[in-house]
N, C-alpha and C positions, 0 to 999 in steps of 0.2 A: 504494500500500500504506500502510496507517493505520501512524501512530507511535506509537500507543493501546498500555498495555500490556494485557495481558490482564490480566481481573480472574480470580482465583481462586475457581473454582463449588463454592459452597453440597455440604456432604457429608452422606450419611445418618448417619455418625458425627456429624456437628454436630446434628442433629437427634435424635439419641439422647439426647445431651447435652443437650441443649434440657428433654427430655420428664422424664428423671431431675430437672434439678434443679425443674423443676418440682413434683415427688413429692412430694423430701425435702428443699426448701428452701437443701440446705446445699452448696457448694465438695466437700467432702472426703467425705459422705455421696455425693454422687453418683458421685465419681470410684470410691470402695470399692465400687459396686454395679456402675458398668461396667468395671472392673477396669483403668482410668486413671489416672496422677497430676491430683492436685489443680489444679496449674500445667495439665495439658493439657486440664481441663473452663474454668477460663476463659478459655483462650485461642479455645477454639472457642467460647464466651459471647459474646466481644469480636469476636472475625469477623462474627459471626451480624448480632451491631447492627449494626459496622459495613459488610457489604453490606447489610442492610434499611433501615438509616438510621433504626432507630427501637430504642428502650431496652425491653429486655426484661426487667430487673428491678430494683426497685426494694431495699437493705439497711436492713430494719428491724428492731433490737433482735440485730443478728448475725445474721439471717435472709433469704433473697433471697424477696421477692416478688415473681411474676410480675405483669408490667401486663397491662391487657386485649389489647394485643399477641401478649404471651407466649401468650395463652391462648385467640385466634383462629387464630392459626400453629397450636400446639397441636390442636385441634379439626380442622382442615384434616389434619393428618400423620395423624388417629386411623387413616378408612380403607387407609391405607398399612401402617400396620403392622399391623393387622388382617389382611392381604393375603399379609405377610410370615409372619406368626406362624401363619396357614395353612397355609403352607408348610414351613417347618418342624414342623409338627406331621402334617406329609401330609395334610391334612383339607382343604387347598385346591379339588382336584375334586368332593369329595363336597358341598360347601359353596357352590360357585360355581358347579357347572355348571347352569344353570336351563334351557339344549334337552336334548331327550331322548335317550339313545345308540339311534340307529338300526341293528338288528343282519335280515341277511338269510342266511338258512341253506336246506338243502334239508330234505323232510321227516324223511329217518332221523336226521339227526342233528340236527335241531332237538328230536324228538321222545324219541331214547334218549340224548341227551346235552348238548345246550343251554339247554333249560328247568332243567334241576337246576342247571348254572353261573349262570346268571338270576336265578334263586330265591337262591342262596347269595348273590350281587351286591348284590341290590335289597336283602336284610337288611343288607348288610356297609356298604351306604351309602344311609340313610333320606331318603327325600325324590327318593332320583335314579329320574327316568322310564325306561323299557327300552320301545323298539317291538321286534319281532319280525315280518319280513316272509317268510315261506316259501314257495318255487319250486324252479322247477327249475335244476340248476348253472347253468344261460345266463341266466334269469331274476337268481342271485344275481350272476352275473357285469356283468351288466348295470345290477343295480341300484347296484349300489358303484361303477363307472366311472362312470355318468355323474348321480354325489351323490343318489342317491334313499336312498342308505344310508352308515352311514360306515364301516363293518366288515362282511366277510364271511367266513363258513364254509363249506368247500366241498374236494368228494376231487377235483374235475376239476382235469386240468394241462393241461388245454390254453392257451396262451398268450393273452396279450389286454394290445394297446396303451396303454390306461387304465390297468392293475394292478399292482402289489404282489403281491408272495407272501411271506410268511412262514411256515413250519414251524410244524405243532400235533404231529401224531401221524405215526407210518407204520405200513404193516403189509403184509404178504401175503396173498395171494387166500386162503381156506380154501372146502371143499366145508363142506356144512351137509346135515348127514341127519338123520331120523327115528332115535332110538336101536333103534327096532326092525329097523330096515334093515338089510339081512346084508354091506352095505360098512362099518356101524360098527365093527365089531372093529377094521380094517386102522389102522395108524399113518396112515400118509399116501394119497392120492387120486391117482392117474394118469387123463390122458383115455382111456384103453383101462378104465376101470373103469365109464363112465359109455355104454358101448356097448349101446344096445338099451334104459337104463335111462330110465323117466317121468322129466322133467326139467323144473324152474322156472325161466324166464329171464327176465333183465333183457330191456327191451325196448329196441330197436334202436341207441336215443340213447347209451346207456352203452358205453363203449369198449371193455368186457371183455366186452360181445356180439359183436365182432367179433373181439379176442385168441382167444376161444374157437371161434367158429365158424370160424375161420384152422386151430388148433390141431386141431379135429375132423378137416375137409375135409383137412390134410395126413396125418392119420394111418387117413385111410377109417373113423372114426369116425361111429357115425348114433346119436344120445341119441335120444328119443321127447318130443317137446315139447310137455305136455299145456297150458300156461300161461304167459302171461307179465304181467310187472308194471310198473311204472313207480318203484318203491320197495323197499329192501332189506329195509325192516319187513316187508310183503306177502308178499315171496319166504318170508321165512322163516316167516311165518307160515303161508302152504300148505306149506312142508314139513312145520311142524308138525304139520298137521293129516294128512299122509300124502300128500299128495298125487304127490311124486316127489322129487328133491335138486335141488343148486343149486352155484353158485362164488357167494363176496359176496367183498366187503370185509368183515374182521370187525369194524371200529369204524364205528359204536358198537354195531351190532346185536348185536352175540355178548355184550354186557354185560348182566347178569342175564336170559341167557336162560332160557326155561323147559328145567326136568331133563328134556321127551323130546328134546330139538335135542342135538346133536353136530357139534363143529366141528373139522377136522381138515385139514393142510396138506394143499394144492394144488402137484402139480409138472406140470410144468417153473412156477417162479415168477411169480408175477406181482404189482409189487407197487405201491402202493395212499401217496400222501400226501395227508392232512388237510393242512388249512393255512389261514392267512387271507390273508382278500386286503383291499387298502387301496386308494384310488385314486393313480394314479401322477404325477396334477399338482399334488396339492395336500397339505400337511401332514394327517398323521392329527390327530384332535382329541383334547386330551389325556384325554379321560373317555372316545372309544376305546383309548386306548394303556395307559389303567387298567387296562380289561376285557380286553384279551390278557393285560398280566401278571397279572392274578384268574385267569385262566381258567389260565393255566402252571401257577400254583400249587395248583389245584384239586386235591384229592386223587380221580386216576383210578383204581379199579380193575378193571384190564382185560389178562390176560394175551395178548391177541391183537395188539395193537398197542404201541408203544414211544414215549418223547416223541424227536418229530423233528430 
């Protein structure tokens, strides 16, 4: 074991110090700008030479000149606090990050509510890229586990060894009718209401095709199944158009629906988390972890769902 004492490492406070009297030439002018005594700027002056072993200002006429020393150190700390003053200014991600935020969504809600977070984002921070990758929940599931994306949106909770979950929205199942439809009057939807009725359905991959079709078949329920979709846009736009009713998730689709749709709760419950997903081996990137809190704070309005 060395008998060496330890030498005392160089502080970003000494280098603060450094930079001020640089500035303002002066002992007591720099200590009044870093809100230090006079005594305590040159003593981190005299540290500074003495571990660099070289003279960093020269007193001429009462005034401290920096030597070319002073003023190569200088030059070298500029990117640093540049880096720093970033940061404190929060401008650090929007300024630094040069790869692009890779975002993987499904289509309803990339379409009735991702692109507008997007848009507000890319204005609120000039210069930063936004990919947008859209598939289906397994697709997004898959692309965030294994780094094709660094953030995902998605209502599926099925589990997956790769992921993260964090909460966006929640909500409950709602039926979705044509306002002309003679179920629109009723408050709320029971499966004994949708007996014998034209019906749009998710198709088979979605999990609340089988909550429902469980639901039916226990209650000797038979809907009439004119149609099925692969997207909540779709569903609801044949009902729009008449086609027969539906169960969704009502975010994001029920947000500025057109005035013929009618969205009304769904019982017995069934209910529905948004959320994101991150991958589970490796740190989120910090111009992902921007765009979750952009996206929290985004002003949602959507009486159908609630922040999670």
């Amino acid at each position: 074991m060395s008998d060496t004492p330890t030498r005392p490492r160089l502080s970003l406070r000494e280098f603060e110090v450094l930079r001020a009297v640089i500035s303002v030439r002066k002992t007591t002018a720099a200590a009044a700008r870093l809100g230090i005594s006079q005594p305590a700027v040159s003593r981190a002056i005299k540290h500074l030479e003495e571990r660099l072993g070289k003279t960093l200002f020269n007193r001429e006429s009462g005034r401290l000149v920096p030597t070319s020393d002073a003023l190569a150190l200088n030059e070298k700390l500029e990117p640093v606090f540049e880096m720093l003053a970033g940061i404190e200014n929060e401008t650090f991600v929007s300024q630094h990050s040069s790869k692009p935020l890779r975002l993987a969504a499904p289509p309803t809600i990339s379409h009735r509510f991702l692109l507008g977070v997007m848009a507000a984002f890319i204005k609120a921070y000039p210069g930063q890229k936004v990919e947008l990758e859209i598939g289906t929940s397994s697709d997004v599931r898959n692309h965030v586990a294994e780094g094709h994306a660094d953030l995902g949106i998605t209502d599926g909770l099925s589990k997956h060894a790769g992921l993260t979950l964090e909460p966006l929205r929640s909500a409950i199942a709602h039926a979705v009718l044509h306002r002309d439809h003679p179920l629109a009057s009723k408050a709320f939807i029971e499966p004994e209401d949708f007996d014998g009725q034209d019906f749009v359905a998710l198709t088979r991959r979605f999990p609340v095709r089988a909550i429902l079709e469980r639901m039916f078949a226990e209650r000797g329920i038979r809907p009439n199944i004119v149609a099925e979709s692969s997207t909540a846009v779709s569903v609801s736009e044949l009902v729009h158009a008449g086609v027969g009713v539906s169960v969704l998730n009502p975010f994001p689709v029920a947000r500025n629906h057109p005035e013929t749709l009618v969205f009304l709760p769904f019982k017995p419950r069934i209910s529905y988390l948004n959320a994101f997903i991150l991958p589970a081996t490796t740190p989120s990137t910090p111009i992902a972890r921007k765009f979750i809190e952009f996206t929290r704070a985004f002003e949602i309005e959507d009486p159908y769902s609630t922040p999670a």
